[in-house]
DSSP file (Angstrom, degrees, kcal/mol; ACC not computed):
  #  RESIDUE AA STRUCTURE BP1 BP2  ACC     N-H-->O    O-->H-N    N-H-->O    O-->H-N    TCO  KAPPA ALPHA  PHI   PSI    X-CA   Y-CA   Z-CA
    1    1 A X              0   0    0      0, 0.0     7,-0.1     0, 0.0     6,-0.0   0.000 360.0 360.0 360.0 137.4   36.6  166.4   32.6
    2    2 A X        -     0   0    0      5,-0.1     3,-0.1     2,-0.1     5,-0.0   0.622 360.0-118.4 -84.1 -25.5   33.0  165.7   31.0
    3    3 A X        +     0   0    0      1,-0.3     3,-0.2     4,-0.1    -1,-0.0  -0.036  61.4 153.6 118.9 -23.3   32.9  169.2   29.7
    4    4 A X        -     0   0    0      1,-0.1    -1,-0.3     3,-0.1    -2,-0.1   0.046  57.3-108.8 -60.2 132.5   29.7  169.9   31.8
    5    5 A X  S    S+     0   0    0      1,-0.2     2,-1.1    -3,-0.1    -1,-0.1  -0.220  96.7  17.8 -60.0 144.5   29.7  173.5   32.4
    6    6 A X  S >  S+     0   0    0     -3,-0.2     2,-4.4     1,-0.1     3,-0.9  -0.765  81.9 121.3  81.7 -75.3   30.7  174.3   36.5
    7    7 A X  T 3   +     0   0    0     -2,-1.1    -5,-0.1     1,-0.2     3,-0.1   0.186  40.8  87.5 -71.7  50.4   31.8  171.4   36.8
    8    8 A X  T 3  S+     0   0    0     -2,-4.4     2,-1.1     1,-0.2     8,-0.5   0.753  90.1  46.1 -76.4 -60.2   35.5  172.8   37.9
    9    9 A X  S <  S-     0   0    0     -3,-0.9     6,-0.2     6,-0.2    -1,-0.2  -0.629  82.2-131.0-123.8 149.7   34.8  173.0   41.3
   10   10 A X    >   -     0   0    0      4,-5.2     3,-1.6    -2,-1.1    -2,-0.1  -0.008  36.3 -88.2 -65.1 176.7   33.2  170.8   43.4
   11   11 A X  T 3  S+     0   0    0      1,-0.4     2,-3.6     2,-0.1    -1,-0.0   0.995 125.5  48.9 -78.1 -83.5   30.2  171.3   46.1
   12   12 A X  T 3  S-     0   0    0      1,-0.2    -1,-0.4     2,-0.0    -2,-0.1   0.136 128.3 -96.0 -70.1  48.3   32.6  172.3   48.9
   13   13 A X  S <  S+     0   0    0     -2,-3.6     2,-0.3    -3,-1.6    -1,-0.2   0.279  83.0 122.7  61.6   5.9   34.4  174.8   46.8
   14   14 A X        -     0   0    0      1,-0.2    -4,-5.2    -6,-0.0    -1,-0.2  -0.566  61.9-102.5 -63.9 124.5   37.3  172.8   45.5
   15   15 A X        -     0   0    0     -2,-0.3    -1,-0.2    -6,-0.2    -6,-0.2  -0.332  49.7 -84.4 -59.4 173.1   38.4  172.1   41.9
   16   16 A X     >  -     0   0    0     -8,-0.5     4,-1.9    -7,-0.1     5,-0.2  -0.158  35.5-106.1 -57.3 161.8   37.9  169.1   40.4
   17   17 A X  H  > S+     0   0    0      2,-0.2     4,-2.6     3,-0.2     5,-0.2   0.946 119.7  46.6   1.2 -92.8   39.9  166.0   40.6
   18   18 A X  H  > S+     0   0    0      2,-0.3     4,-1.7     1,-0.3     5,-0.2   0.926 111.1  46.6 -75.0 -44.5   41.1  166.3   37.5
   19   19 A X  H >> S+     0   0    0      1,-0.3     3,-4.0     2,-0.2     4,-2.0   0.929 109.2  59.5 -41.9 -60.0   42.1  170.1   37.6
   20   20 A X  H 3X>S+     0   0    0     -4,-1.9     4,-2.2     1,-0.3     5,-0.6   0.881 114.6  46.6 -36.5 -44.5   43.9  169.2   41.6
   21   21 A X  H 3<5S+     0   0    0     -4,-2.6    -1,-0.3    -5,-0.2    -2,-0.2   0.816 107.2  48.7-104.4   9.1   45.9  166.8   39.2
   22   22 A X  H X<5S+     0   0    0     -3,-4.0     3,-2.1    -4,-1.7    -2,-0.2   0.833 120.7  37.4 -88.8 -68.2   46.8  168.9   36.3
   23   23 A X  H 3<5S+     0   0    0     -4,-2.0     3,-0.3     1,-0.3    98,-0.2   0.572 109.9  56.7 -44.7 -22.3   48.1  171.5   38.4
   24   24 A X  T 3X5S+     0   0    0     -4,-2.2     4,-1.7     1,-0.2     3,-0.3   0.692 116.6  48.9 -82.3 -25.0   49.9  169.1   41.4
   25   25 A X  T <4<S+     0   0    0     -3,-2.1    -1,-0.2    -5,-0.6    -2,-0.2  -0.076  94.2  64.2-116.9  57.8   51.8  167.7   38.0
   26   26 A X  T  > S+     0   0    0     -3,-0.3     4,-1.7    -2,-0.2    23,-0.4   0.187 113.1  40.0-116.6 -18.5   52.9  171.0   36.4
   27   27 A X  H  > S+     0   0    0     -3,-0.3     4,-0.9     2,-0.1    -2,-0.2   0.959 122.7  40.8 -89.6 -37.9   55.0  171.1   39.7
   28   28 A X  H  X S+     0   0    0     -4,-1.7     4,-2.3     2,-0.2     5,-0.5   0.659 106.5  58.3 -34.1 -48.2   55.7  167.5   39.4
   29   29 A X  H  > S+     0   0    0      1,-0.2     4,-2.6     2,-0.2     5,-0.5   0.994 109.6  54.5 -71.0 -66.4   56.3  167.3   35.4
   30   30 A X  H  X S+     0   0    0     -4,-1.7     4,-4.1     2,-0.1     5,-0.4   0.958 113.4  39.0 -28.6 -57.9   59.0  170.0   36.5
   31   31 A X  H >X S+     0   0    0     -4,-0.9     3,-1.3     1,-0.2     4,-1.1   0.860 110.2  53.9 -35.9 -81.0   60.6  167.6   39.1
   32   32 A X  H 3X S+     0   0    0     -4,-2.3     4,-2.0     1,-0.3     5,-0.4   0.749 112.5  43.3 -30.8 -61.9   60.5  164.6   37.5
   33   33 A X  H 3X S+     0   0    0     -4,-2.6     4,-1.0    -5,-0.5    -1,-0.3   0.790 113.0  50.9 -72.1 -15.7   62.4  165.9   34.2
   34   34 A X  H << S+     0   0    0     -4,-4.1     7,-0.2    -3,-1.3    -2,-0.2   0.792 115.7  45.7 -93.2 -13.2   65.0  167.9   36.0
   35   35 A X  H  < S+     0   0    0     -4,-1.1    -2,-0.2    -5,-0.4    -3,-0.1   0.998 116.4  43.3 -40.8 -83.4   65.5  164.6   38.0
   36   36 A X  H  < S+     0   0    0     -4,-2.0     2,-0.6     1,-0.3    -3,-0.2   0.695 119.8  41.3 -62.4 -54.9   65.5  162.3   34.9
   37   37 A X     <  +     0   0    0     -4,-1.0     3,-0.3    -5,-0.4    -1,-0.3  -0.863  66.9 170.9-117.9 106.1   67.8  164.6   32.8
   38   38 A X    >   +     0   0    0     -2,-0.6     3,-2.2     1,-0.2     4,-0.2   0.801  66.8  63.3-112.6 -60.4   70.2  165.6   35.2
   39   39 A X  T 3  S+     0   0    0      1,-0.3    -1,-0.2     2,-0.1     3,-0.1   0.502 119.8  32.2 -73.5 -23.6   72.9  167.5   32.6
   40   40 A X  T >> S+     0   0    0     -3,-0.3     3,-0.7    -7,-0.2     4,-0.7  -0.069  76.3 142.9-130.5  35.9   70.0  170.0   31.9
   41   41 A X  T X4 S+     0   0    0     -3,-2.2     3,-1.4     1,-0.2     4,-0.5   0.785  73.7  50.7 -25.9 -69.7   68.2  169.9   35.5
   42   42 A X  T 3> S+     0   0    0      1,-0.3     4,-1.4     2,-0.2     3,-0.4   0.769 112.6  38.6 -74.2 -39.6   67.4  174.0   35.0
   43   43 A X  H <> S+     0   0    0     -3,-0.7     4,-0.6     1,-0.2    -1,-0.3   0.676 113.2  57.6-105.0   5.9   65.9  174.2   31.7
   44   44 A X  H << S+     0   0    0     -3,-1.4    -2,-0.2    -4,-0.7    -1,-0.2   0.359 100.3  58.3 -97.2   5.9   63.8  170.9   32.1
   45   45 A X  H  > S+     0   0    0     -4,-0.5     4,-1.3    -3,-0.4     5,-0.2   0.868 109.4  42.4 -72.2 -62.5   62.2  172.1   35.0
   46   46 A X  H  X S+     0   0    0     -4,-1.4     4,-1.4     1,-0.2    -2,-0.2   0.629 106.9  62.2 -86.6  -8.2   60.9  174.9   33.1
   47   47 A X  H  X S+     0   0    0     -4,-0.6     4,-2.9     2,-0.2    -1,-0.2   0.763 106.6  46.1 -57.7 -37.8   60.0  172.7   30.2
   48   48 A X  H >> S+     0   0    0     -3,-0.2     3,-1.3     2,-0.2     4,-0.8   0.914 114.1  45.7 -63.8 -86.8   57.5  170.7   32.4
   49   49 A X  H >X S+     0   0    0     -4,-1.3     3,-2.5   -23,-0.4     4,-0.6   0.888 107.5  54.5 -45.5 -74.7   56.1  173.2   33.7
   50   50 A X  H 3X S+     0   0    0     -4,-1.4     4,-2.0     1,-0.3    -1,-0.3   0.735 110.4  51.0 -26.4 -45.1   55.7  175.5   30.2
   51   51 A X  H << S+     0   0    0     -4,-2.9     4,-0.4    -3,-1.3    -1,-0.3   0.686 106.5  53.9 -70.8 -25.8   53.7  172.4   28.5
   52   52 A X  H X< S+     0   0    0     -3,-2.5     3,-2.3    -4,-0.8     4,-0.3   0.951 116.5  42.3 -92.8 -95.0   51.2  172.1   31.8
   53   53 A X  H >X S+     0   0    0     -4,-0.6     3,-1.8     1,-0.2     4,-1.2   0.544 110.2  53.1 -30.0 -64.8   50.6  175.8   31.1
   54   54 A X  T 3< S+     0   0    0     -4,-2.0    -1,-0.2     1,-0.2    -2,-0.2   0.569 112.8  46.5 -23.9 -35.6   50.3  175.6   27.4
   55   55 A X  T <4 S+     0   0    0     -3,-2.3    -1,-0.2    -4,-0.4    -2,-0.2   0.558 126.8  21.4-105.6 -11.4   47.9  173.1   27.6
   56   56 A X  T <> S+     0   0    0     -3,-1.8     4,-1.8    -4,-0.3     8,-0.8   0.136  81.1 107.9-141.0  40.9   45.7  174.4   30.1
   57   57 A X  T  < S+     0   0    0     -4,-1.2    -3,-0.1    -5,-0.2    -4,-0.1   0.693  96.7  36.5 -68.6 -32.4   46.3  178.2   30.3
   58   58 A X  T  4 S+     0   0    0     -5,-0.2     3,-0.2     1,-0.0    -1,-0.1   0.792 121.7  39.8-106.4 -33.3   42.7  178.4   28.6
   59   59 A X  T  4 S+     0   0    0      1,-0.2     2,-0.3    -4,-0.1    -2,-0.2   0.646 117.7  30.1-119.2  12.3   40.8  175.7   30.1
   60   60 A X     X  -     0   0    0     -4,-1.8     4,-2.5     1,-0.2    -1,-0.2  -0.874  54.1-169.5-137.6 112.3   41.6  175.5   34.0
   61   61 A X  H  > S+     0   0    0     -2,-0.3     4,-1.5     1,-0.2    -1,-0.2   0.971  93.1  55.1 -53.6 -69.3   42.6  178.9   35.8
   62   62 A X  H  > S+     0   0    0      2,-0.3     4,-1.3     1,-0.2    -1,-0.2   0.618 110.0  37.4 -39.2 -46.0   43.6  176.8   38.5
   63   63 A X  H  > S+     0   0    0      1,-0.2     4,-0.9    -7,-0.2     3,-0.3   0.997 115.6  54.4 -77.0 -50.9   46.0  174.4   36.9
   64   64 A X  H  < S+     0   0    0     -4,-2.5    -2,-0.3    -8,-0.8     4,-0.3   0.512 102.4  54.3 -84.6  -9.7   47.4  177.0   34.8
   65   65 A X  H >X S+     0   0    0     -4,-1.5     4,-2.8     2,-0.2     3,-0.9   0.922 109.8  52.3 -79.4 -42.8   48.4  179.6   37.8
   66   66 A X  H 3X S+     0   0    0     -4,-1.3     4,-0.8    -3,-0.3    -2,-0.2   0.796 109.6  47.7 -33.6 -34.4   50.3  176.6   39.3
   67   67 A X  H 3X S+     0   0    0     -4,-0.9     4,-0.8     2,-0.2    -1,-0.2   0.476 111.8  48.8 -92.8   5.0   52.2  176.0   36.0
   68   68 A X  H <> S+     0   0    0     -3,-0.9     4,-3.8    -5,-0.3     5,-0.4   0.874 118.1  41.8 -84.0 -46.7   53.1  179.6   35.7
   69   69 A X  H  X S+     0   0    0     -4,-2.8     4,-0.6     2,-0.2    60,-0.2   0.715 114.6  47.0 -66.8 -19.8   54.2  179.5   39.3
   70   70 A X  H >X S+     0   0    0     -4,-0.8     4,-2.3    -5,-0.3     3,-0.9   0.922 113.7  51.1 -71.8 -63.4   55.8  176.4   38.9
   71   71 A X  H 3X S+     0   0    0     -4,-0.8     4,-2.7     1,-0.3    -2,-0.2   0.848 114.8  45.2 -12.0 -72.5   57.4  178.1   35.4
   72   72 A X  H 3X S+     0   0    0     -4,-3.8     4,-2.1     2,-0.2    61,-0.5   0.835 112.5  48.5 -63.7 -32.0   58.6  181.3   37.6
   73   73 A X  H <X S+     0   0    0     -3,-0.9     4,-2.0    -4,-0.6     5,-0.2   0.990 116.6  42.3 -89.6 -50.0   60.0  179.2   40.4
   74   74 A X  H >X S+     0   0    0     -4,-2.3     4,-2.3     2,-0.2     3,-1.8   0.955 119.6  45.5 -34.7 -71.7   62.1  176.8   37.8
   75   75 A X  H 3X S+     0   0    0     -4,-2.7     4,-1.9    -5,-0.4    -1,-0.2   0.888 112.8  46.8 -38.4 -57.9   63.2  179.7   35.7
   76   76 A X  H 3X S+     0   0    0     -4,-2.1     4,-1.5    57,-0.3    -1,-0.3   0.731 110.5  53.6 -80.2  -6.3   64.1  181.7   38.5
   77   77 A X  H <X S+     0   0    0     -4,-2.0     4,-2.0    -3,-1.8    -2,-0.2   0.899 112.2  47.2 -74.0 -42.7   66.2  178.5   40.2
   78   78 A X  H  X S+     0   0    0     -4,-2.3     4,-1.4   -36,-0.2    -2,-0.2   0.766 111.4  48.7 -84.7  -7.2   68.2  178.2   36.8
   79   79 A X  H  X>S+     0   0    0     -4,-1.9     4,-3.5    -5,-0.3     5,-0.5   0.961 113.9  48.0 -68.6 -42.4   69.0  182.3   36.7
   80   80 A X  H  X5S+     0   0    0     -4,-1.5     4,-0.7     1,-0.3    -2,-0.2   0.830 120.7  38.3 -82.7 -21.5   70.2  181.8   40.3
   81   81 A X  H  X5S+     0   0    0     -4,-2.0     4,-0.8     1,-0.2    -1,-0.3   0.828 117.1  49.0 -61.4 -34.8   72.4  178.5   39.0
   82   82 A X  H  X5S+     0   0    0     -4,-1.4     4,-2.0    -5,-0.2    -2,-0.2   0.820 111.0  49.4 -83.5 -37.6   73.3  180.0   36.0
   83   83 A X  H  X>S+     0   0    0     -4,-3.5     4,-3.4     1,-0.2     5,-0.5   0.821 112.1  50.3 -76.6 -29.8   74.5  183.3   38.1
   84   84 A X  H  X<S+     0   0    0     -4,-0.7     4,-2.4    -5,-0.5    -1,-0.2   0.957 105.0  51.9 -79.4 -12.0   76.5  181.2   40.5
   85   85 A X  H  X5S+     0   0    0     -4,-0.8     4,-1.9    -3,-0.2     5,-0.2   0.978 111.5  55.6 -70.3 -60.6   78.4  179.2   37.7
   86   86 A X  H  X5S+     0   0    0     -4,-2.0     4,-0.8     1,-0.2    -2,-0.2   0.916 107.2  46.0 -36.8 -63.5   79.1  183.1   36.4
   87   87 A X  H  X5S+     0   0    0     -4,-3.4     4,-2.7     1,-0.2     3,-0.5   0.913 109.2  54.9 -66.5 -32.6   80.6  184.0   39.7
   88   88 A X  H >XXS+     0   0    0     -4,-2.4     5,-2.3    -5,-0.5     4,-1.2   0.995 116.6  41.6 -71.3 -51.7   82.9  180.7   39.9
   89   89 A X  H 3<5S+     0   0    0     -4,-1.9    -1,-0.2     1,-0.2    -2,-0.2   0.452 110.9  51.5 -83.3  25.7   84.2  181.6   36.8
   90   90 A X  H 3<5S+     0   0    0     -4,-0.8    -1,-0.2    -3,-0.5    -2,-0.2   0.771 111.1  46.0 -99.4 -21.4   84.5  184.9   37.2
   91   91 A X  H X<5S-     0   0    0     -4,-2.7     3,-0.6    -3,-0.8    -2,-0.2   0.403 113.5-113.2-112.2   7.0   86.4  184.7   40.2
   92   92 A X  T 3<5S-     0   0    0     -4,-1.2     2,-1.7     1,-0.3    -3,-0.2   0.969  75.8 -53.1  77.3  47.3   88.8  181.7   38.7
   93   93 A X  T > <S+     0   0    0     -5,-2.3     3,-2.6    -6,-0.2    -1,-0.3  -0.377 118.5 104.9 107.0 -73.5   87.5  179.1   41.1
   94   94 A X  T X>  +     0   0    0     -2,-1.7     3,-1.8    -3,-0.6     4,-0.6   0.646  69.6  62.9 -48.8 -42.6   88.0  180.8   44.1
   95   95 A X  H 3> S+     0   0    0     -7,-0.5     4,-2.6    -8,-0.4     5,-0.4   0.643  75.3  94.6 -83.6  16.6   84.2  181.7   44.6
   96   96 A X  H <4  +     0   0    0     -3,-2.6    -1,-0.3     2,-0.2     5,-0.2   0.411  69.2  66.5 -66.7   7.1   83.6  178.0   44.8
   97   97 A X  H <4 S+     0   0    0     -3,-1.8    -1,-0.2     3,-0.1    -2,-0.1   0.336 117.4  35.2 -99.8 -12.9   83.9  178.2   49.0
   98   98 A X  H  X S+     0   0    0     -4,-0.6     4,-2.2    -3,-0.1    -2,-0.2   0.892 119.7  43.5-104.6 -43.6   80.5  180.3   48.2
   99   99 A X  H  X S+     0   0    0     -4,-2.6     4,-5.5     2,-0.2     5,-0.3   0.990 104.5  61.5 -42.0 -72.9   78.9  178.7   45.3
  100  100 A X  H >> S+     0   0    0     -5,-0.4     3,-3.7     1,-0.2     4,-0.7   0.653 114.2  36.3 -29.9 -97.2   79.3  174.9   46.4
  101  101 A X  H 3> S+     0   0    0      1,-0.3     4,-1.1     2,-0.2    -1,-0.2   0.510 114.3  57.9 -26.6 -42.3   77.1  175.6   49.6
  102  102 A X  H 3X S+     0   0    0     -4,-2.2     4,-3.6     2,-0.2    -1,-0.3   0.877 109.2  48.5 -50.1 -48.5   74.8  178.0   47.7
  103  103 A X  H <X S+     0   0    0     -4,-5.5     4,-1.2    -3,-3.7    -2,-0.2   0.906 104.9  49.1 -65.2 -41.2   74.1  175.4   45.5
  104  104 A X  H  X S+     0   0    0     -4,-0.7     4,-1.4    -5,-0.3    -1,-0.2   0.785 118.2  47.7 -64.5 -30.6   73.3  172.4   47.8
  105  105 A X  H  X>S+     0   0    0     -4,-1.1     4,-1.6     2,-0.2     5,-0.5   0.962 109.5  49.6 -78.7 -45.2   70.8  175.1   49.7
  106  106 A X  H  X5S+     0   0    0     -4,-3.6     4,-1.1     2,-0.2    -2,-0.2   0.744 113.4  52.2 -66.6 -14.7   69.3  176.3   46.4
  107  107 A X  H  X5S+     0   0    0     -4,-1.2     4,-4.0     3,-0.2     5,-0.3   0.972 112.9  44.4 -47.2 -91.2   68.8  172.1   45.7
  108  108 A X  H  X5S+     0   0    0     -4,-1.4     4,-1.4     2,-0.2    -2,-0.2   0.697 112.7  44.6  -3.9 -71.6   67.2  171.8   48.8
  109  109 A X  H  X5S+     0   0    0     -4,-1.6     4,-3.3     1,-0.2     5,-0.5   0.912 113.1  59.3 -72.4 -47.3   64.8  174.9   48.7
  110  110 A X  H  X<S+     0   0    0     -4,-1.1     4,-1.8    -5,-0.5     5,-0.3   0.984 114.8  32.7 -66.0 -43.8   64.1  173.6   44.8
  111  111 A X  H  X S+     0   0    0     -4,-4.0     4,-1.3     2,-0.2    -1,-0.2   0.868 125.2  41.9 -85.1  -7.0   62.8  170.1   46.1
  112  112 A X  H  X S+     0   0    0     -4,-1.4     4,-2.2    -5,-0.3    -3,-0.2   0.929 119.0  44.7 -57.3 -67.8   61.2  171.1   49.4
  113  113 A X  H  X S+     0   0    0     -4,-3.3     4,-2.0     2,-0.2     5,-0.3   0.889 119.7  45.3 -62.5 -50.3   59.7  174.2   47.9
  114  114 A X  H  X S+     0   0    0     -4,-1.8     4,-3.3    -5,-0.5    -1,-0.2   0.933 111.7  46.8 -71.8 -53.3   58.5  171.8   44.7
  115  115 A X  H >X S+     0   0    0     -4,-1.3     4,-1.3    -5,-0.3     3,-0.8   0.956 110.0  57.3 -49.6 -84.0   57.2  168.9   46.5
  116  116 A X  H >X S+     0   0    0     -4,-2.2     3,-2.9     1,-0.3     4,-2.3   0.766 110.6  45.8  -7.2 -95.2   54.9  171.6   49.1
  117  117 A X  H 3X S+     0   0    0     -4,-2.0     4,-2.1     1,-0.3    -1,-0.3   0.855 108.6  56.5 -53.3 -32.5   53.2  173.2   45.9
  118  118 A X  H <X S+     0   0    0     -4,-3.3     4,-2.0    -3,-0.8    -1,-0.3   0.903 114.4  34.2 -53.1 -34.0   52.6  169.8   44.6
  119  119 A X  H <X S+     0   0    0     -3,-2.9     4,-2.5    -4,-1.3     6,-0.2   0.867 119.3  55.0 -83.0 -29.6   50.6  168.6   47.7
  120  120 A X  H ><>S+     0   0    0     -4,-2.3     5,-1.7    -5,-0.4     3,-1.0   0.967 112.8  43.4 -52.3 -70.8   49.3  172.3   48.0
  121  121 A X  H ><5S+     0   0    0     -4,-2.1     3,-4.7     1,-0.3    -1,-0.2   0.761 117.2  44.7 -30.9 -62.4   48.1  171.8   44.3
  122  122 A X  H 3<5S+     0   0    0     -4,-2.0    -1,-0.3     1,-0.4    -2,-0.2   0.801 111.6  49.7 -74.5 -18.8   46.6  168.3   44.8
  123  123 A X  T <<5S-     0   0    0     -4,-2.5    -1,-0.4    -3,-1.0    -2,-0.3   0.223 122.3-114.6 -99.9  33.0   45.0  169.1   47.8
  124  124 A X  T < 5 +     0   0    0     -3,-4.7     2,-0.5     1,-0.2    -3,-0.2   0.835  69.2 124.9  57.7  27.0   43.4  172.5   45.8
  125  125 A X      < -     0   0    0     -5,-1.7    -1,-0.2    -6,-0.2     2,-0.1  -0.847  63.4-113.1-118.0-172.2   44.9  175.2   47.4
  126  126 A X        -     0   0    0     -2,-0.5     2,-0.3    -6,-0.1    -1,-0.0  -0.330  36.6-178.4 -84.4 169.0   47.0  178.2   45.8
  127  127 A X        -     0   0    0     -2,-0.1     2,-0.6    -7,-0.0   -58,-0.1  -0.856  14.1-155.3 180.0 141.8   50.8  178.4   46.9
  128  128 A X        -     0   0    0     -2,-0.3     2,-0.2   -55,-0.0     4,-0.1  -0.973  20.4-127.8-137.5 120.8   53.4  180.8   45.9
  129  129 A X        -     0   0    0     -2,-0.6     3,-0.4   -60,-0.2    -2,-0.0  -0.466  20.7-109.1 -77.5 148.9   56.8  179.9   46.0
  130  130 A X  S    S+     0   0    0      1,-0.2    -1,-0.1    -2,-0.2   -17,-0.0  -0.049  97.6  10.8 -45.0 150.8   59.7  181.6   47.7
  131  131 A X  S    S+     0   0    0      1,-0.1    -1,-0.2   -54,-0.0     2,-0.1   0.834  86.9 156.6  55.8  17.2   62.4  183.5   46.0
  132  132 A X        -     0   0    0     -3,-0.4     2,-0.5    -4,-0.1   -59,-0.1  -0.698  36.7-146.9 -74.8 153.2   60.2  183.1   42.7
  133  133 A X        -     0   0    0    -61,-0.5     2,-1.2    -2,-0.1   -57,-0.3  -0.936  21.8-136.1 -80.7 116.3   61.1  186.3   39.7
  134  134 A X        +     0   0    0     -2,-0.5   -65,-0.1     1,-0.2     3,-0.1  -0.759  51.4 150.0 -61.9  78.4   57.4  186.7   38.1
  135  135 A X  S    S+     0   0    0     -2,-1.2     2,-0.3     1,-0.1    -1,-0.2   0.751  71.0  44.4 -91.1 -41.6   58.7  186.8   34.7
  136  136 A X              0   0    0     -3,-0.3    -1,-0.1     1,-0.2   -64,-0.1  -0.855 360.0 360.0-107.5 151.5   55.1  185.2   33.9
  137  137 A X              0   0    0     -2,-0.3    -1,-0.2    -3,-0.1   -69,-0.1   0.265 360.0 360.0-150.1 360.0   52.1  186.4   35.3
C-alpha cells in the first residue's frame, strides 16, 4: 500500500490487492502453522491468525475482521479438541468410539471451513465461519 488516502478499496468497491491478501493469509498463516507444527496444531492456528490481527487491526478493517474471525474459529476448534481429549479421559478411554470420529469431522470442517474464508478473503468478500465462539469481536 502507497499510503494514498482511499486507496483501500478499489473503483468497483473492493479492497485493495494488498488488503484481499492480508486478510486471505490471516486464514492461511493459521493453516499453514497448524499444518507445519503438527504437535501444537490448536494453538498455532490461533497464533497465525493473532499476528495478522496485531499487525493490521489499525490499518485495514477488512484484513483485521478476517483475522479476528480466523482467531475465533482457531480458538474455538482447539476448546472443542481440548474438550474432547477431556471427555476421553474422563471417561478412561471408553469415550474414544465418540471422540475419534468427532475429531476426524472437526479436521475436516477446520480445513474446508479455513480454505472457503481464504478464497472468500482473497476474492474480498466477508465470511463468517460456522461453529465460531466470538471471544474477539
Amino acid at each position: 500500500m502507497n499510503g494514498i488516502p482511499g486507496d483501500r478499496i478499489t473503483e468497483g468497491g473492493m479492497p485493495a490487492l494488498n488488503e484481499r491478501q492480508w486478510a486471505a493469509g490471516a486464514h492461511l498463516a493459521a493453516l499453514i502453522l497448524a499444518l507445519v507444527t503438527s504437535w501444537a496444531a490448536g494453538i498455532a492456528g490461533v497464533v497465525g491468525a493473532l499476528a495478522v490481527w496485531m499487525i493490521k487491526r489499525d490499518d485495514s478493517p477488512f484484513a483485521a475482521e478476517h483475522a479476528k474471525e480466523a482467531l475465533n474459529f482457531n480458538l474455538s476448534m482447539f476448546i472443542y479438541a481440548v474438550a474432547l481429549v477431556v471427555l476421553s479421559l474422563v471417561t478412561l478411554g471408553l469415550g474414544l468410539i465418540v471422540t475419534v470420529p468427532l475429531a476426524v469431522v472437526i479436521a475436516v470442517v477446520w480445513l474446508v471451513c479455513t480454505l472457503v474464508a481464504a478464497f472468500r478473503a482473497y476474492d474480498g468478500q466477508p465470511y463468517r465461519y460456522p461453529l465460531s465462539i466470538r471471544l474477539f469481536r
